[in-house]
N, C-alpha and C positions, 0 to 999 in steps of 0.2 A: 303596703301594696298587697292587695289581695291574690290569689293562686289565677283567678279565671285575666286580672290587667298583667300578669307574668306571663301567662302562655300567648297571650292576643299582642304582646311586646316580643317576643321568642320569635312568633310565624311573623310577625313583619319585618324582621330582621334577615329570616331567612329567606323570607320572596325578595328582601329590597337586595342583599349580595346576591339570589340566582339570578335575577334581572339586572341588575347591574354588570355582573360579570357575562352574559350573557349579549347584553349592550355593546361594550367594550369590546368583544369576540367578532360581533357583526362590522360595528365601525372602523377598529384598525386594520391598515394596511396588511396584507398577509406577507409574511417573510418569507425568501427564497433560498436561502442558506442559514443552518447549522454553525454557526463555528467550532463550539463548544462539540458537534459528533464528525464535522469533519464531511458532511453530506447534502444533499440539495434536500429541499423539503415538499412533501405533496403540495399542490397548486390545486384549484378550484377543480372539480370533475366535471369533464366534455359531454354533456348528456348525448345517450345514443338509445333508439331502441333493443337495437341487442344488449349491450351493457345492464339495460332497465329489467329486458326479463329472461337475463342470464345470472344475475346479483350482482355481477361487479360493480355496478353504478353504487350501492349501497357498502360495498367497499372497500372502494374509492374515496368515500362520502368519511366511512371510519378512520379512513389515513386521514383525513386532510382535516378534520378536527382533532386529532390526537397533535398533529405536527403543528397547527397555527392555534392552539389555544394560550392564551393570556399565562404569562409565566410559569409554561412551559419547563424552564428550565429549573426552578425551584421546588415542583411538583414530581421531576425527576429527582432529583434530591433527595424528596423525603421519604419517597417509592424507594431509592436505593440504602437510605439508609434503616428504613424497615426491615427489609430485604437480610440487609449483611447483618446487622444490630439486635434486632426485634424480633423474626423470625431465624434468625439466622443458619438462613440459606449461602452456601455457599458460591452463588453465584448469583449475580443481578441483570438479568437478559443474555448470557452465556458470556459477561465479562467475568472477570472475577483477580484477587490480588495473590499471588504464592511469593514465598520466599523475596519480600518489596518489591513484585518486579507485577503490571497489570499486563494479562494474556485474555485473548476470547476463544473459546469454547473451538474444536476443529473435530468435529466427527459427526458422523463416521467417515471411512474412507469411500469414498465414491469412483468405484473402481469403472463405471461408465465416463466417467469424465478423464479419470486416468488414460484410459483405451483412447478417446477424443482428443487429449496431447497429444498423445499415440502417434493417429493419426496425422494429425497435422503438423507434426514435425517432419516426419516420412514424406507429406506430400511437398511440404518446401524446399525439401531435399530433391526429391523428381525434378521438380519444375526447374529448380535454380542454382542448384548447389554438386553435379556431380561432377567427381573427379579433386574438388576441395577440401580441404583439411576443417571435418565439422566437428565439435565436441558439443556436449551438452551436461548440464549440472542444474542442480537440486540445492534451494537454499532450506535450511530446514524454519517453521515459525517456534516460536517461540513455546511452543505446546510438548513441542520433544524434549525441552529442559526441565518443565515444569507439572505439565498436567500427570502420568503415572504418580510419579511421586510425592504428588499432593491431595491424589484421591480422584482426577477429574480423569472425565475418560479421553483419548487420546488414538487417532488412528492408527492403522498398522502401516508405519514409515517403512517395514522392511519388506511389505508386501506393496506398495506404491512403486518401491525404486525397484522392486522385483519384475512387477507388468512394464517398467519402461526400460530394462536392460536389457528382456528376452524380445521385446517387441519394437526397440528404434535400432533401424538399420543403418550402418556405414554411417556412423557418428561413435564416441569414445568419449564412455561416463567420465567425470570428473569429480571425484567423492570428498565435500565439502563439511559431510557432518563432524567425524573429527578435527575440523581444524576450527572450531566455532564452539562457545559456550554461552551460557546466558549474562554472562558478563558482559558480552561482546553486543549485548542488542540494548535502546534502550531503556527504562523503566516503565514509560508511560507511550509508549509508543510501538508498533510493529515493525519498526526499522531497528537494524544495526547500527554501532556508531563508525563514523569511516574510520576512526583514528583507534580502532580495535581490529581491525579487520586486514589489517598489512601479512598477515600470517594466509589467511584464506586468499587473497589477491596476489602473491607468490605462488602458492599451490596449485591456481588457474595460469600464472604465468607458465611457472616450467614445466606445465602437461601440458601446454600448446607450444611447447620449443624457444622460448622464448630466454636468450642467454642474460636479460635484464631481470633482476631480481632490487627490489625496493627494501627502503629499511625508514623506521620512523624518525630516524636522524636527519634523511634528507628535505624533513619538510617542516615549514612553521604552522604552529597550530593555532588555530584562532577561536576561539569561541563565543558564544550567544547564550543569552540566559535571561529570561528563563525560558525553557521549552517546554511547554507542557506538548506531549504528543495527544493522537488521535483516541486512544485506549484510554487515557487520561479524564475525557469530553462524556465517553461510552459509557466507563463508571459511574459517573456524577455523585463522585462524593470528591471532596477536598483531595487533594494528593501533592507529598513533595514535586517539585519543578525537577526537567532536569537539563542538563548543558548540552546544547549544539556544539559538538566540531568539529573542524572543518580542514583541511591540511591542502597548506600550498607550500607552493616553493619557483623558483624563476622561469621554469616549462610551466608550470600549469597558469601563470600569470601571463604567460604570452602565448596561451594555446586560444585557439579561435572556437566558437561553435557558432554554426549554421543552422536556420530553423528552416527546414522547408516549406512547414505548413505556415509560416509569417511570412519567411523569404528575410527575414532577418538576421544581422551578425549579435551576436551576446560573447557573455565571461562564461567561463567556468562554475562559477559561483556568482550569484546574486544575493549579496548580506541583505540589500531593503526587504526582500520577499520574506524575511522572519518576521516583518508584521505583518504579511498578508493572512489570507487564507488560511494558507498551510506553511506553517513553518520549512517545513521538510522541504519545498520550491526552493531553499536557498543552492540545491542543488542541482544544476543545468536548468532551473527554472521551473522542478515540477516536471507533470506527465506533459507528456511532445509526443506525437506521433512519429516525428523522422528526424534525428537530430544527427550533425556531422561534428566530430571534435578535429581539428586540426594540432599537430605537433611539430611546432617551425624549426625545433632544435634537431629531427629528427626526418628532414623532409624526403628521403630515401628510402625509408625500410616498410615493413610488411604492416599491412591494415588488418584490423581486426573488426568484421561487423558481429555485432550482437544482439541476439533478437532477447529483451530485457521486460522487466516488469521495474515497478518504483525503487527497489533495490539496487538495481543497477546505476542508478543515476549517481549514489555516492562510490561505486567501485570501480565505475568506466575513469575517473580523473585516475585512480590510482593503475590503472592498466594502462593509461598512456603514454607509461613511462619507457613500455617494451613495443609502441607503434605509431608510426606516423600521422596515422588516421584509425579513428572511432567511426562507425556507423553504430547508433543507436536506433532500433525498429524495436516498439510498442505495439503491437498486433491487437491493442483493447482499442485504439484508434486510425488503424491504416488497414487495407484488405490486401492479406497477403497478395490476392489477382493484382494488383498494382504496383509491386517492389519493384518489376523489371524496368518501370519508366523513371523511379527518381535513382537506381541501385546498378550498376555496372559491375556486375560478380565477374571476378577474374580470378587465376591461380595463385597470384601474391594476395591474397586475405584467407585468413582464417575466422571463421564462422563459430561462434558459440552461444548457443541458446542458454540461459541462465536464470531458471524461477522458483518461487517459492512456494512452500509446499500449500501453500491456500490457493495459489493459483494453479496448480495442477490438479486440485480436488474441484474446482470449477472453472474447467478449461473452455466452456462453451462462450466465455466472453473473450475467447481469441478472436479475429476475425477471419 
């Protein structure tokens, strides 16, 4: 075969895969969720004139063919394993792996957002909370165990919890960084594991007065496997799996939870939700706007509302061992203006706001 029927065989190979693959792009279905990052996906762009000759329309245009083109997720892949292998950069879109454990990128500190928690813990306090026993506390992410020490850069956590000690009024820190190591979170994932974390959920019990202190004796452990968590998807390279668990015992198997935004009764734990979505739902069901836990063994004593982020959802079962009732309040999904019509604040509850330090660095998605 001569050089000039080799190249005239090359370009139509090449135009028949870019038309082809290009075919394929137009005709399938566009997908609405990520599993694999754990996210929604851009959807077709809403043509507007502003949009058109502001740029955004063009994009728009950029997400939404990066998100729904034709295997997607193996094109990730081979971008990250360039990335980590081939150039090797240490980080593949601000993931990245230290000491086996996969962390994303947190910096810098965004001390305007800081100020914005600020605020809006102060003002929830005005509106709903005086004369109440408030605390609030700082989970730290995964970046304070990991990134200095591995070379990656990492905010300043002692000048965060600095702007919210000198600036939240008539509430009492509760300092969780020492009772927490990287051990305690899990590999592939942004989450703690709950059955690490009996040491920090004591230390929140007995600074809010609480004479119930829990031990990992009193509970059976269960677990799910494989988890691969959300940080896991981010990477997109292969990574060991790791274990869900989960810890009950005869209160949290006959404790109630309420959904206000279904108006529905649920468990504590939902095992089926380990093949949904998100794994991590197996606890209280995932993110809820207003969730109430009930404690039948304990129908008398003092409630504790918590205004929480997705962490809290495996630490509230373990704090219900010191209250009769849970209010859990999600502020990424209910407008603080609205707590007074489903939320009866009275002198027997104690109030603690509880978040992590990703959510404090981008607190504008409170409401």
């Amino acid at each position: 075969m001569n050089r000039d029927a080799k190249n005239i065989i090359v370009i139509i190979c090449f135009i028949t895969i870019l038309t082809g693959m290009m075919a394929v792009n137009i005709i399938k279905a566009d997908a609405d969720f990520s599993y694999s990052e754990r996210r929604k996906l851009a959807g077709f762009p809403q043509f507007s004139s502003k949009k058109l000759f502001s740029g955004d329309l063009f994009d728009d245009f950029e997400k939404y063919f990066l998100d729904q083109f034709i295997f997607r997720d193996g094109f990730r892949s081979i971008k990250a394993i360039g990335s980590y292998y081939l150039f090797k950069k240490l980080d593949n879109n601000d993931v990245y792996i230290a000491d086996g454990s996969i962390s994303k990128i947190l910096y810098p500190l965004n001390e305007k957002s800081t100020a914005n928690a600020v605020k809006k813990l102060n003002g929830i306090y005005e509106k709903y909370l005086q004369g109440m026993k408030v605390y609030y506390s700082v989970i730290p992410d995964k970046n304070y165990f990991l990134a200095s020490k591995n070379g990656y850069p990492e905010i300043d956590y002692a000048k965060m919890i600095g702007i919210l000690d000198q600036n939240i009024r008539n509430m009492r820190y509760i300092d969780l960084f020492d009772s927490l190591s990287i051990d305690d979170y899990y590999k592939t994932d942004i989450h703690w594991s709950q059955d690490r974390i009996i040491t920090a959920a004591n230390r929140l019990l007995e600074a809010m007065g609480s004479e119930v202190m829990i031990d990992k004796n009193q509970f059976i452990e269960k677990d799910l496997y494989p988890f691969y968590g959300s940080y896991s998807g981010q990477l997109a390279l292969r990574t060991a799996p790791d274990k869900l668990v989960y810890l009950t015992n005869e209160m949290l198997e006959k404790a109630v939870v309420y959904d206000h935004e279904t108006k529905t009764v649920t468990t504590v734990y939902v095992p089926e939700k380990f093949t949904g979505t998100d794994p991590y739902d197996v606890f209280l069901s995932g993110a809820k706007a207003l969730l109430e836990i009930t404690n039948p063994e304990n129908p008398d004593g003092r409630e504790l509302i918590l205004f929480r982020d997705s962490f809290g959802s495996s630490i509230a079962p373990l704090l219900l061992a010191g209250y009769s009732k849970i209010t859990l309040v999600d502020l990424r999904y209910i407008s603080t203006d609205v707590l007074g019509k489903y939320i009866k604040f009275s002198d027997n509850q104690d109030v603690l706001f509880l978040y992590n330090t990703m959510i404090i660095n981008n607190s504008y998605m409170l409401k």
